[in-house]
C-alpha positions as a printed NumPy array, in Angstrom:
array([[-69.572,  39.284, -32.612],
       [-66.396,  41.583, -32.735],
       [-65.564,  43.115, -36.52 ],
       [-62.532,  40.517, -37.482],
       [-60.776,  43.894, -38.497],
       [-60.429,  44.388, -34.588],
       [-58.67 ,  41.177, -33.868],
       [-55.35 ,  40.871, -32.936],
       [-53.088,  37.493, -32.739],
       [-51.44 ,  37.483, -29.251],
       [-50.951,  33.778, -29.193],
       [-50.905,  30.616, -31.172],
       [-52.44 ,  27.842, -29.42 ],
       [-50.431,  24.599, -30.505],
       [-52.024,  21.895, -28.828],
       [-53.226,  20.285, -25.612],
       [-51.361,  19.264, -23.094],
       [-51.407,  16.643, -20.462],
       [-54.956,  15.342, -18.889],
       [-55.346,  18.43 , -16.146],
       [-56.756,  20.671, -19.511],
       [-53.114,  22.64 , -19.958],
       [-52.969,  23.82 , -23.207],
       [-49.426,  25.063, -25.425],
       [-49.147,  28.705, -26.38 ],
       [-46.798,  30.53 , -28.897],
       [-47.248,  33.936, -27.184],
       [-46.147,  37.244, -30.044],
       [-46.521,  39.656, -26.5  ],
       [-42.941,  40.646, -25.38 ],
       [-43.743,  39.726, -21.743],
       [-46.092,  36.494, -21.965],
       [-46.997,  37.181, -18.89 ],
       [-49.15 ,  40.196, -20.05 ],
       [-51.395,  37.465, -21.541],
       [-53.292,  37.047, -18.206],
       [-54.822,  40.985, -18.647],
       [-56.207,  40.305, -22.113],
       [-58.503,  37.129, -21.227],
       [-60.693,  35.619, -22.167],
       [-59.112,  34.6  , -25.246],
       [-61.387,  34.334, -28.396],
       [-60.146,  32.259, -31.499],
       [-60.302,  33.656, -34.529],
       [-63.352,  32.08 , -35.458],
       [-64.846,  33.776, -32.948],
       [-66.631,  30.41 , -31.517],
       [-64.691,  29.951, -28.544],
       [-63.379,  31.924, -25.458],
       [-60.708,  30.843, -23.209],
       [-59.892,  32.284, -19.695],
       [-56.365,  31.785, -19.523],
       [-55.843,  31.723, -15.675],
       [-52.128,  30.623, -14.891],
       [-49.629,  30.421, -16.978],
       [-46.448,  28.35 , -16.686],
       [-43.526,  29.41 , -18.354],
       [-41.239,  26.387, -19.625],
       [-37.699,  26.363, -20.968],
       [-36.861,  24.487, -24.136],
       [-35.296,  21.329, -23.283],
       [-32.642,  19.872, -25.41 ],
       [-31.279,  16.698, -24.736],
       [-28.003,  15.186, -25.949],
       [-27.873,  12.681, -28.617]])
């Protein structure tokens, strides 16, 4: 188990995402690309690891009332 002190947030995971097992990132890296050279992922719990191996980069869509 890695000393919590050690840790560093790179990403906020908020949420799943569609049924092919996508899930939503808030990335804090200034290029999120650069998140593919620090997987796997562990949360901060330290229980689970993710391999993040694409990542899709979507614009915010605002629609017109």
């Amino acid at each position: 188990m890695i000393d919590p002190k050690h840790l560093v947030m790179v990403a906020r995971m908020l949420g799943g995402h569609g049924i092919q097992g996508f899930i939503k990132l808030k990335v804090f890296l200034e290029t999120p690309q650069d998140l593919l050279a620090l997987t796997p992922l562990v949360t901060q719990d330290q229980e689970t690891n993710y391999d993040i191996k694409t990542l899709l980069e979507r614009p915010k869509v605002i629609w017109p009332f």
